[in-house]
C-alpha positions as CSV (number, residue, x, y, z in Angstrom):
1,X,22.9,25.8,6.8
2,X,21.3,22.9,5.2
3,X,23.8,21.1,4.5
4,X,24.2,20.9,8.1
5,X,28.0,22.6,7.3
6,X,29.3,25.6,9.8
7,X,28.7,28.9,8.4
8,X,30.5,32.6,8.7
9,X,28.3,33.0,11.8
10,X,29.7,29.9,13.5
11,X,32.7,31.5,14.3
12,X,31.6,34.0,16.7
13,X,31.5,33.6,20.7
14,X,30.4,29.7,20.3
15,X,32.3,29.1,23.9
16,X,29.1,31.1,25.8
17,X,26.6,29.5,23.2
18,X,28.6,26.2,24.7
19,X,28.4,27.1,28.4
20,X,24.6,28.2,28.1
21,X,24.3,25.0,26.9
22,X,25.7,23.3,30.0
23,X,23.9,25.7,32.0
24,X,20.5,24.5,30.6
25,X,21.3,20.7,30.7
26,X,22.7,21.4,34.2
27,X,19.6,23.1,34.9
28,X,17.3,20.2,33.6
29,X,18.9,17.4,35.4
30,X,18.3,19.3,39.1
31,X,14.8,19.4,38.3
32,X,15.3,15.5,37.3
33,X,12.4,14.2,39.7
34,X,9.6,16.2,37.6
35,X,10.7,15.0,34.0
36,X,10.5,11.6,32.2
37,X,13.8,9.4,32.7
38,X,14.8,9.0,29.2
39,X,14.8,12.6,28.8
40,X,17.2,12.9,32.4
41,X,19.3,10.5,30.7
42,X,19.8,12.2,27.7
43,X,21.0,15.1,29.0
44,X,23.1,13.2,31.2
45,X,24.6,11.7,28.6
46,X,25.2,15.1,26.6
47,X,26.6,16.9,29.2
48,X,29.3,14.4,30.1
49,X,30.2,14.5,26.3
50,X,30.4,18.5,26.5
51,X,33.0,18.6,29.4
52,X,35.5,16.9,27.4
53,X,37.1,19.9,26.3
54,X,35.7,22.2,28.6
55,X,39.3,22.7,30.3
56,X,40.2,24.4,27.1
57,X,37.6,27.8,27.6
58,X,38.7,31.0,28.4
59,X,35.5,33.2,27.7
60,X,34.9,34.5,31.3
61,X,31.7,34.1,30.9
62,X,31.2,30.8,29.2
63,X,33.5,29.7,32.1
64,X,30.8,30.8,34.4
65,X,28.0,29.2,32.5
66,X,29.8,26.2,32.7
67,X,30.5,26.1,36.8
68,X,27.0,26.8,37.0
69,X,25.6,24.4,34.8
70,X,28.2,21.6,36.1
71,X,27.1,22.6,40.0
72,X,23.0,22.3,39.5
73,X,23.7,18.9,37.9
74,X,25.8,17.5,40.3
75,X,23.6,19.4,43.6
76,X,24.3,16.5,46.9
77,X,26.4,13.9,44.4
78,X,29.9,15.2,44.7
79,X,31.3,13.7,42.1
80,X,35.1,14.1,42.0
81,X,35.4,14.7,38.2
82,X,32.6,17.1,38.2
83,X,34.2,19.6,41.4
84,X,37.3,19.3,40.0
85,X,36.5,21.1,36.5
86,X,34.3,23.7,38.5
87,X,37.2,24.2,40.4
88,X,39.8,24.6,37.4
89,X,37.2,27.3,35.9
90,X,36.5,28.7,39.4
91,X,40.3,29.1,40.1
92,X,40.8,30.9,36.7
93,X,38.0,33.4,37.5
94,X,40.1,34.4,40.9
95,X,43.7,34.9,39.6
96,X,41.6,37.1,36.9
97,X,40.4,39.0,40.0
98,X,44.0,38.9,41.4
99,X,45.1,40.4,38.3
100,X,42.5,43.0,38.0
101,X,41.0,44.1,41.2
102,X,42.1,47.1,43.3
103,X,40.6,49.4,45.9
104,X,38.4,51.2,43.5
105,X,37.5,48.1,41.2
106,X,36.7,45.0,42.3
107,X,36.6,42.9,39.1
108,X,37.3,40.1,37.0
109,X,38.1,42.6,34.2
110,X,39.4,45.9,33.2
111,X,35.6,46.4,31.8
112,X,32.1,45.6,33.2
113,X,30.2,44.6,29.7
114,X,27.4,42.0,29.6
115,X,25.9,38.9,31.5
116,X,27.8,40.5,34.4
117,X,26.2,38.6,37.3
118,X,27.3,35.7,36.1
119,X,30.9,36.2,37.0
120,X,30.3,36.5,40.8
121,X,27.4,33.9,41.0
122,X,29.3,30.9,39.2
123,X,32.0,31.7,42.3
124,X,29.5,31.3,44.9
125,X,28.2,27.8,43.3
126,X,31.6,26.9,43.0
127,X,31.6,27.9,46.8
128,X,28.7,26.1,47.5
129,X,30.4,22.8,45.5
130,X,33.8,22.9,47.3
131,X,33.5,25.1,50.3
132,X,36.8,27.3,49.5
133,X,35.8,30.2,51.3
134,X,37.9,32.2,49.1
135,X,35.4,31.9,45.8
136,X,32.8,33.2,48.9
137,X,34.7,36.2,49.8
138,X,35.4,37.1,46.4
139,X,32.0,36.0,45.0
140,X,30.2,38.4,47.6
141,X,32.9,41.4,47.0
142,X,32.9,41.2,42.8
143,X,28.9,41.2,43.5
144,X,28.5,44.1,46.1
145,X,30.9,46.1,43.4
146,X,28.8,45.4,40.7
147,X,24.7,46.0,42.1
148,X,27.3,49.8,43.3
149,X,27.3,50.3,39.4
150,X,23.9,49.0,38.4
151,X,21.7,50.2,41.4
152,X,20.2,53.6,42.3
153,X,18.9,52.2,45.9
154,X,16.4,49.5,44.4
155,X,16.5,51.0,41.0
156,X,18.4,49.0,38.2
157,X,20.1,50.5,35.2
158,X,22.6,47.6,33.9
159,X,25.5,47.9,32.0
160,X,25.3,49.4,28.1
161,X,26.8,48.3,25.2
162,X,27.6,51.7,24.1
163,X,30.8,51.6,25.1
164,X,30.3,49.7,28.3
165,X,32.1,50.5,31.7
166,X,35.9,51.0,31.7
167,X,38.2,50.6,34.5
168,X,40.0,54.8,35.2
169,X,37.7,56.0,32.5
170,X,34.9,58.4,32.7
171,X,31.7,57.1,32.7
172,X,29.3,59.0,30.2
173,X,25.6,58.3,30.7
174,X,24.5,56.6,27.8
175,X,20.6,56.3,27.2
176,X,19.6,52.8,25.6
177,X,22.1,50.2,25.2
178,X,20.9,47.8,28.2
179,X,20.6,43.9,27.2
180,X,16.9,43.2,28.9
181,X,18.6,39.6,29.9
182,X,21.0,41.3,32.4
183,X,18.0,42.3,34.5
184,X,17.0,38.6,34.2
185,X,20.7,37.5,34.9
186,X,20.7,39.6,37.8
187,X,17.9,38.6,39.4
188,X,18.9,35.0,39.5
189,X,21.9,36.2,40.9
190,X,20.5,38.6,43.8
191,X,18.4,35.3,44.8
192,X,21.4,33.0,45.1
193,X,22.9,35.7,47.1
194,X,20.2,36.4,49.4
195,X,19.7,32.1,50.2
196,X,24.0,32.8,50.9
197,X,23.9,35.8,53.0
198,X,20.3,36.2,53.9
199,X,21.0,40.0,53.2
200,X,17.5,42.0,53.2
201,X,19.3,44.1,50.9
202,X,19.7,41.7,48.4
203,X,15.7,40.6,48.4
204,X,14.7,43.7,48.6
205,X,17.4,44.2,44.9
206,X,16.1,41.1,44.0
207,X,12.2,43.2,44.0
208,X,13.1,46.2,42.4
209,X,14.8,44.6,39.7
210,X,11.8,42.2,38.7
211,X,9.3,45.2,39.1
């Protein structure tokens, strides 16, 4: 408010307001070379305070937000600190899997709901930042299960909020209900993907869903 003072609404998902967050400064410092140095320094500065407590999230998704944001601003550095929180979030997001997936559902959770293609994605940058080919496998399977549930051959329908998608429970078509950032989420994804696999499938996904 304007008394700068937290409000009622404050209290609500402010761990994936916080990895967004990451994500963007993580996103501005790979694209460094093109932007004024102070500005690169700032967010530096700003995301080193924001994983301080980062070890403390269990949002799946901020947790993926976070890996992502924390790989694009460390891309060819390695820094120790910096692979060792992605893989601390990264490891969470597979005993998740352990605890969830079976033959018939391949997933971090019991429910598919929003920002989906998040989940799988932040595993294959974490791949990409440690080379533990099990966040690859498990990246690539939780993925493949997903575009099964949101694609009609290049045709995408994400998740709805009406209910969203339950694990042993019928799905009921529901008209309306899709979050328009999904397809955008999803795209992002399919493109990581494709560069990982180079999978014709997943560009020709990657098409459909921007069209």
């Amino acid at each position: 408010n304007t008394n700068y003072e937290f409000t009622s609404q404050n209290n609500e998902n402010l761990d994936d307001s916080n990895g967004r967050a990451i994500w963007a400064l993580g996103f501005l410092i790979s694209i460094g070379h093109l932007l004024p140095n102070h500005l690169v320094e700032t967010a530096n500065n700003t995301l080193n305070k924001a994983l301080t407590n980062v070890l403390e999230i269990h949002s799946t998704r901020a947790m993926a937000f976070i890996i992502k944001g924390i790989y694009l601003s460390d891309l060819d550095k390695n820094s120790f600190g910096k692979i060792q929180i992605i893989e601390h979030l990264a490891n969470k997001l597979v005993q998740m899997y352990y605890h969830e997936a079976d033959t018939k559902w391949q997933w971090f959770e019991s429910y598919l709901t929003y920002a989906n293609s998040i989940l799988p994605e932040a595993l294959l940058c974490a791949y990409w930042a440690t080379n533990d080919s099990v966040y690859k496998k498990i990246a690539q399977k939780t993925f493949d299960f997903l575009l099964s549930k949101t694609f009609q051959k290049n045709s995408i329908k994400v998740i709805s909020n009406k209910g969203w998608l339950h694990n042993n429970k019928t799905s009921i078509a529901q008209i309306g209900g899709e979050q328009p950032i999904d397809i955008a989420y999803t795209i992002i994804a399919l493109q990581k993907f494709y560069d990982a696999f180079n999978n014709e499938e997943y560009l020709q996904k990657m098409n459909g869903a921007f069209n």
